[in-house]
Backbone as ProteinMPNN parsed JSONL, in Angstrom:
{"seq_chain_A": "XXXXXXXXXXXXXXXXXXXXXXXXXXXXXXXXXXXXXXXXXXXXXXXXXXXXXXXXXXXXXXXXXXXXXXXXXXXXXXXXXXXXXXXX", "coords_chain_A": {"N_chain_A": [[-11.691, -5.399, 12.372], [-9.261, -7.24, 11.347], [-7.225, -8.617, 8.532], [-6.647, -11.563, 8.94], [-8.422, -13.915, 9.622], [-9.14, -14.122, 12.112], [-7.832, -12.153, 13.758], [-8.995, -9.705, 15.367], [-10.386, -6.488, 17.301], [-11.371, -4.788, 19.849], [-12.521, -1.173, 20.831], [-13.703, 1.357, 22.076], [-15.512, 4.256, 22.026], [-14.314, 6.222, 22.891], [-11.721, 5.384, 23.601], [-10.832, 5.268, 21.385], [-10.884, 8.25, 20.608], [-9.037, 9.348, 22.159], [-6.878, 7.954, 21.9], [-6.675, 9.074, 18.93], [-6.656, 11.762, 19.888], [-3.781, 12.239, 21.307], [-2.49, 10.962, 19.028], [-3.115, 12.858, 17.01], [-1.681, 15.31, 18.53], [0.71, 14.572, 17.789], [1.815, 14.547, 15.691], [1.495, 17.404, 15.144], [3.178, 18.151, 16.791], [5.651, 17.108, 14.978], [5.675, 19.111, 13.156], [3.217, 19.145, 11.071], [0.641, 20.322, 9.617], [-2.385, 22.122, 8.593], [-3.632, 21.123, 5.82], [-1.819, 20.159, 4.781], [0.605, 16.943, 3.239], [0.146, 13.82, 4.462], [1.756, 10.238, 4.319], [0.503, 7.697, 4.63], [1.976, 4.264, 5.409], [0.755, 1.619, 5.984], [-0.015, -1.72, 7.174], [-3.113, -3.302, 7.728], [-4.67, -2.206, 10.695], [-5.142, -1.194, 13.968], [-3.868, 1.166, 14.469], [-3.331, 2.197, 11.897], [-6.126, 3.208, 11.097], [-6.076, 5.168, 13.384], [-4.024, 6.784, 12.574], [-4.65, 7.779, 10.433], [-8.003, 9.169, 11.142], [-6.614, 11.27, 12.746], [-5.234, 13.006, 11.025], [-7.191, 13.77, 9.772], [-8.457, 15.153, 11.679], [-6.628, 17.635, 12.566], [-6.621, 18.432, 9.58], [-5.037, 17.615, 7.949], [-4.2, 16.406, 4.495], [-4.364, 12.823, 4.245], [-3.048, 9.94, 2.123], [-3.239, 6.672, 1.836], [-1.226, 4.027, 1.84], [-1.16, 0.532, 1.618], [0.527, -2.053, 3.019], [1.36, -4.257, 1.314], [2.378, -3.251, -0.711], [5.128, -2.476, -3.133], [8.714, -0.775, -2.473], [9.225, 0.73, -4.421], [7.025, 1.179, -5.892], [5.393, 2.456, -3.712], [7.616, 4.618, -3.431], [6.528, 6.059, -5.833], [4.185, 7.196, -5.077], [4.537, 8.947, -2.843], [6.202, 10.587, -3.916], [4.264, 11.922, -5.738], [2.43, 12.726, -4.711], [3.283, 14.503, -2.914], [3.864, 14.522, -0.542], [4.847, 15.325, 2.894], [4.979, 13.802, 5.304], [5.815, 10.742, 6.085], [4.025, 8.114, 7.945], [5.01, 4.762, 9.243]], "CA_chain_A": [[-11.378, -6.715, 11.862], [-8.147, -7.548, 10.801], [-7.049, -9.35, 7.726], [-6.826, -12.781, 9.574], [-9.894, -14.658, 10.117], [-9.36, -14.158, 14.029], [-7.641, -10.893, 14.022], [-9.993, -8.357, 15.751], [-9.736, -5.685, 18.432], [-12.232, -3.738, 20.265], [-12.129, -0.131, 21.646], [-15.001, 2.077, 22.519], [-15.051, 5.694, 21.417], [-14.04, 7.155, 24.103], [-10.635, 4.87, 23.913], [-10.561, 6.108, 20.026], [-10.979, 9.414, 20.507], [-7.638, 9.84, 23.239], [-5.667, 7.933, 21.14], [-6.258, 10.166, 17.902], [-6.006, 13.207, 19.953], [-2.934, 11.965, 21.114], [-1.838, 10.887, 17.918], [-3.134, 14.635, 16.248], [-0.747, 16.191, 18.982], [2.379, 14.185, 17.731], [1.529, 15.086, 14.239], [1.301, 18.587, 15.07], [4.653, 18.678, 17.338], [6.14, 17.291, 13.762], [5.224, 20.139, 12.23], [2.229, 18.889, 10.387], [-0.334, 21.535, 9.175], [-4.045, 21.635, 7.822], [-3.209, 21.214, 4.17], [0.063, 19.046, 4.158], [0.077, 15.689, 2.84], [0.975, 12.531, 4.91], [1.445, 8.969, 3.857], [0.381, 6.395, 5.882], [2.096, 2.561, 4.677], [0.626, 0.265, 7.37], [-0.716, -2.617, 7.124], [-4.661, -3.246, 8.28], [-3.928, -2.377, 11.954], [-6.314, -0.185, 14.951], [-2.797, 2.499, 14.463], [-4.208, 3.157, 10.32], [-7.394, 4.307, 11.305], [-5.875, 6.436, 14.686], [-3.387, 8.504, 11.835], [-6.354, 8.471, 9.281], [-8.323, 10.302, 12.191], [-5.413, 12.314, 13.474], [-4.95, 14.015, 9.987], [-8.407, 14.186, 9.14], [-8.707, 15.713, 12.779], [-6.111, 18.485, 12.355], [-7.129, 18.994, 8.509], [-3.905, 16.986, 6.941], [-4.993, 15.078, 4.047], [-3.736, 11.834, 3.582], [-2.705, 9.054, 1.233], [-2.911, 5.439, 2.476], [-0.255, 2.901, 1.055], [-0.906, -0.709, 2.273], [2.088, -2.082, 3.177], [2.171, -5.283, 0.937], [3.26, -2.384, -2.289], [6.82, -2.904, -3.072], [9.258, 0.595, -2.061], [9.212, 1.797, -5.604], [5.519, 1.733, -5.558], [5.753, 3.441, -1.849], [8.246, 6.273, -3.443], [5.798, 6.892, -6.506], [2.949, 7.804, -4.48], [5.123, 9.965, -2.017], [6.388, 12.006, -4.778], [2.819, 11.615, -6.9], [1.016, 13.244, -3.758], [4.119, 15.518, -2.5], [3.925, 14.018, 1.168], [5.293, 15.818, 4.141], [5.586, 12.981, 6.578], [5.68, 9.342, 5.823], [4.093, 7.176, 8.517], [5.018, 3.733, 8.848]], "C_chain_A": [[-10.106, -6.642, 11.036], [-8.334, -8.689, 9.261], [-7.301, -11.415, 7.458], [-8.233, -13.027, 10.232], [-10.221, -14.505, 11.687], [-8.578, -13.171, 14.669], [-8.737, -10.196, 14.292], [-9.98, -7.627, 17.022], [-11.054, -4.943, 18.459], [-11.747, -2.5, 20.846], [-13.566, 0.505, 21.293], [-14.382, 3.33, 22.021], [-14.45, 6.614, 21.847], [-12.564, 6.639, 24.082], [-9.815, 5.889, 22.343], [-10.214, 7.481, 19.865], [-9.545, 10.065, 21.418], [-6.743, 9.185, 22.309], [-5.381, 9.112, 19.442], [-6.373, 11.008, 18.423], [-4.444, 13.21, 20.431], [-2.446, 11.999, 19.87], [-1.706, 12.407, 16.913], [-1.73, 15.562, 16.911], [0.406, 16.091, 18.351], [2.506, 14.745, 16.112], [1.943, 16.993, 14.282], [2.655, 18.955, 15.776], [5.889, 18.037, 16.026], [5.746, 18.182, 12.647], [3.959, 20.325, 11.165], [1.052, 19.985, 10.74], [-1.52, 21.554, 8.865], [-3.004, 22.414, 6.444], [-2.155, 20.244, 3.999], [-0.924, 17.992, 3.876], [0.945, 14.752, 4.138], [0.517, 11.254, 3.975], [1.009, 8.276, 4.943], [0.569, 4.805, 5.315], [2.243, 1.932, 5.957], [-0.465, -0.877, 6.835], [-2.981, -2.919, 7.536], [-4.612, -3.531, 10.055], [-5.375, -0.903, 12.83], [-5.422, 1.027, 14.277], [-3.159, 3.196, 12.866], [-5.558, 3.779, 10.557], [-7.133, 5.503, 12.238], [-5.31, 7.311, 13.536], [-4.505, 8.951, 11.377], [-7.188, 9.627, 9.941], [-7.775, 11.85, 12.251], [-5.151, 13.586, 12.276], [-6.215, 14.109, 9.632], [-8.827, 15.262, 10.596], [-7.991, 17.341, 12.37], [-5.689, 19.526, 10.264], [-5.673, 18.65, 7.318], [-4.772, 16.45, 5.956], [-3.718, 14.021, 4.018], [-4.024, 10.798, 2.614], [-2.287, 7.784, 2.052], [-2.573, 4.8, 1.479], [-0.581, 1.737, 1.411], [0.12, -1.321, 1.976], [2.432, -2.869, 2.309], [2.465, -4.562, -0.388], [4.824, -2.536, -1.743], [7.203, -1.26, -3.182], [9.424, 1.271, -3.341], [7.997, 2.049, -5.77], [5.016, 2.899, -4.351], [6.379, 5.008, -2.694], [7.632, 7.167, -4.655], [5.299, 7.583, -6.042], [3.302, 8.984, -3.614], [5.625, 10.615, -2.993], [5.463, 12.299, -5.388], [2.147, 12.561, -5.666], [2.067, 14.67, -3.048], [3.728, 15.495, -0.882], [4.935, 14.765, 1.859], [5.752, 14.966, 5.184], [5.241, 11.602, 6.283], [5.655, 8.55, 7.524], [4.067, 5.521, 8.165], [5.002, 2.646, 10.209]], "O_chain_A": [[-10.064, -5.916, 10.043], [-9.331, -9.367, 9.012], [-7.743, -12.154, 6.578], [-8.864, -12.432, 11.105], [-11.28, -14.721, 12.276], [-8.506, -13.138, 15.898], [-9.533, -10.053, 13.365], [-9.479, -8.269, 17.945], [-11.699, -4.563, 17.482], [-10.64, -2.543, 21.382], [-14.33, 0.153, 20.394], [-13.21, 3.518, 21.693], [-14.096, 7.661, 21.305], [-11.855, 7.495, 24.61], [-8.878, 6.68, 22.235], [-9.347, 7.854, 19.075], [-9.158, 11.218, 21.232], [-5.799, 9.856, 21.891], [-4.361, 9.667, 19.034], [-6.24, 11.88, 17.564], [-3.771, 14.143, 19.994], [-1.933, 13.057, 19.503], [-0.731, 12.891, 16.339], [-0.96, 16.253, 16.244], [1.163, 17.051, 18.209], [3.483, 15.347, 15.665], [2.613, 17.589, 13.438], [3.244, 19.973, 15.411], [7.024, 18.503, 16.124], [5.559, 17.901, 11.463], [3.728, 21.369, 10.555], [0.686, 20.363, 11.853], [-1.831, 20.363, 8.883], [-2.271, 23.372, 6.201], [-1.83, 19.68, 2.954], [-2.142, 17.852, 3.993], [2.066, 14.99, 4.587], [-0.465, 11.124, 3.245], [1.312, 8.479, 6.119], [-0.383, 4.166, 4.866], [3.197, 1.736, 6.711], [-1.513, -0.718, 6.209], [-3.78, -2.036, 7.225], [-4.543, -4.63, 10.605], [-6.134, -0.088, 12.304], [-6.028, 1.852, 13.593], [-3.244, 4.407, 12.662], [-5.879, 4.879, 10.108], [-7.692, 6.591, 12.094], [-5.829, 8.41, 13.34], [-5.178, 9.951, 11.625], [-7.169, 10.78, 9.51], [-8.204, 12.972, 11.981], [-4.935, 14.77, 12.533], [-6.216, 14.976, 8.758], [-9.593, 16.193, 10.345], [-8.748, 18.195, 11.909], [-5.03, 20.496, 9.89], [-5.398, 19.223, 6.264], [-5.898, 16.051, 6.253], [-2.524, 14.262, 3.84], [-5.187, 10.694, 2.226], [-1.291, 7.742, 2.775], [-3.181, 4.778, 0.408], [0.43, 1.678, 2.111], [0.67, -1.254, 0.876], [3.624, -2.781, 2.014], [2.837, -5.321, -1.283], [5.408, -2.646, -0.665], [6.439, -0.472, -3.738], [9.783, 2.448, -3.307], [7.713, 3.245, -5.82], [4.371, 3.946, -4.412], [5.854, 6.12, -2.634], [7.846, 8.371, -4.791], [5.584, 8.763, -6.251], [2.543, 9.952, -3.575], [5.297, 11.78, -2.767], [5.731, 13.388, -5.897], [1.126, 13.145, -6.028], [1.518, 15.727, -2.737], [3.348, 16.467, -0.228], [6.02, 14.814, 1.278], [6.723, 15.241, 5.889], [4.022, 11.432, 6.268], [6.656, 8.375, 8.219], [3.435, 5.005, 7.244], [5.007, 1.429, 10.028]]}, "name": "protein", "num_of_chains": 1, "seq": "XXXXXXXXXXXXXXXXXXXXXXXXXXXXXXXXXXXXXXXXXXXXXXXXXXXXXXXXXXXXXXXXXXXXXXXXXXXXXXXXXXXXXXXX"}
């Protein structure tokens, strides 16, 4: 469920599960590690839960931003957490 009263998206687990191993791979061909940090500043979207996954999959942790923080808020938290890869 999205933010909007009539935002919502289905996928089955089986759809979930290819896109965050996908998504783990791309993570991992950017060099991403078990232990790094990522950010993730997205909005309330299917693609925040696939990273969320993707680094909880390959043992990243992350730090979720929602997007409506203003970019000095954004560059606290990325130096406050010592982030490795800022998705956006």
């Amino acid at each position: 469920e999205g933010n909007e009263p009539g935002d919502s998206m289905k996928i089955t687990y089986r759809e979930l599960l290819h896109k965050v191993c996908q998504f783990a791979n791309i993570l991992r061909s950017q060099g991403v590690k078990k232990g790094d940090r990522v950010s993730l500043y997205l909005p309330m979207i299917l693609e925040l839960v696939i990273a969320m996954l993707a680094c909880a999959r390959i043992g990243a942790l992350h730090s979720v931003v929602f997007a409506g923080f203003s970019a000095d808020s954004l560059c606290e938290r990325i130096l406050d957490c010592g982030c490795s890869l800022l998705i956006t």
